[in-house]
C-alpha positions, -999 to +999 in steps of 0.1 A: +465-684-514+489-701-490+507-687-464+541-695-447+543-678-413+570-684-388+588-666-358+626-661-360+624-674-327+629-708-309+612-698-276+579-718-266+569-680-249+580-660-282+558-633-282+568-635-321+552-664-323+520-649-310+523-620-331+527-647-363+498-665-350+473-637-344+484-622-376+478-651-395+444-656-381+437-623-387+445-625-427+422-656-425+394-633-415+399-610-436+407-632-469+385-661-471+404-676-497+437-677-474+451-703-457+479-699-433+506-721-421+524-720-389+559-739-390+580-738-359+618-734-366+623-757-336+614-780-361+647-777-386+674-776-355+705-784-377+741-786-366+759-750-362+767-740-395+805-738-407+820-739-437+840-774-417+804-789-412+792-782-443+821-800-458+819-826-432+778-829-433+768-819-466+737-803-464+711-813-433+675-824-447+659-798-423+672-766-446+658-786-480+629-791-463+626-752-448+634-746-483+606-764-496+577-751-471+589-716-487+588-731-528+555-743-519+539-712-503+525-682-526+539-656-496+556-651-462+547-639-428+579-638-407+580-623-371+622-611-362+625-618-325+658-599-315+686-605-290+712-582-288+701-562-319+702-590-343+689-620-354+683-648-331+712-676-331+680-703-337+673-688-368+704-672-382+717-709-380+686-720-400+692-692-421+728-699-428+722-734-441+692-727-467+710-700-480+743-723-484+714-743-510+702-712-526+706-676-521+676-670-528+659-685-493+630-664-497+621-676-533+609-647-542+576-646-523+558-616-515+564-615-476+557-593-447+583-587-421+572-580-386+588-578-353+576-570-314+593-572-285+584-559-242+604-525-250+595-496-270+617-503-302+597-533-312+626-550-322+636-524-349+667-532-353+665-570-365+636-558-386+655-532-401+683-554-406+657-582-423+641-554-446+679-542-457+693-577-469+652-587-484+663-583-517+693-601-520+676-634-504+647-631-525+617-616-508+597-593-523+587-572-493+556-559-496+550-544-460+572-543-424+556-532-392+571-534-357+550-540-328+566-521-296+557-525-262+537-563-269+526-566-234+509-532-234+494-538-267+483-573-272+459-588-243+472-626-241+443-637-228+417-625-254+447-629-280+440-597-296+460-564-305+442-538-281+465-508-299+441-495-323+466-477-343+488-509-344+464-531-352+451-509-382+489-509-390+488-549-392+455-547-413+475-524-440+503-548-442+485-577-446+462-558-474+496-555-492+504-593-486+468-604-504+479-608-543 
């Protein structure tokens, strides 16, 4: 089984990003027989989208190619990192443009939605806002699970989820990932 994990998130510090990474290495653990990928949105930086740049541009490479990392994956791991109560603007843009070549960005992948953030709503509202428009870009979600509070919960150094609870949380939702 192949895994695509990613943050929403173009920080090099995104707590996300460790959230996605830990996870991932967790599932590994768990799963022998999975094998998790870590992309890096930074990687498929396009233009800002617009309706006059997509006339103008066509279509970047980046979004077929973000497009193709999901086609070629059997699920998806994605950590929301939220500013302002929404999406980031790194990966709304990526967003944007693979939906502009199908809809269906998420290909229909069983995925996992997570989120964390330093305060106690974890990020809730980009996650719930993620989990509410799932089915109409094609992910079959499977599990969500916000991580609140990540410096209290996570120890950076030993890179593991100290919060009992939350990390039996993660182990459910990953259990639901595993087809």
């Amino acid at each position: 089984m192949k895994i695509l994990a990613f943050a929403a998130s173009s920080s090099t510090k995104s707590i996300n990003k460790a959230l996605i990474i830990y996870a991932g290495q967790l599932f590994g653990k768990q799963y022998k027989n999975v094998e998790v990928e870590v992309i890096d949105i930074n990687d498929y930086e396009m233009p800002l989208f617009s309706t006059d740049k997509e006339e103008e541009l066509g279509h970047p490479k980046q979004a077929y190619d973000f497009i193709k990392k999901i086609k070629d994956s059997d699920g998806l791991i994605i950590s929301f990192a939220e500013h302002n109560g929404s999406y980031t603007a790194a990966y709304k843009n990526l967003f944007d443009w693979a939906s502009r070549i199908d809809v269906k960005v998420f290909q229909n992948k069983p995925s996992l939605f997570l989120s964390t953030s330093t305060g106690q709503g974890g990020a809730d509202s980009v996650l719930k806002a993620a989990e509410n428009s799932a089915p109409f870009f094609g992910a079959d979600l499977k599990a969500v699970l916000s991580i609140p509070s990540f410096q209290d919960n996570f120890d950076q150094k030993r890179k593991d989820l100290t919060n009992v609870s939350l990390k039996q949380g993660l182990l459910d939702a990953l259990g639901k990932l595993y087809i």
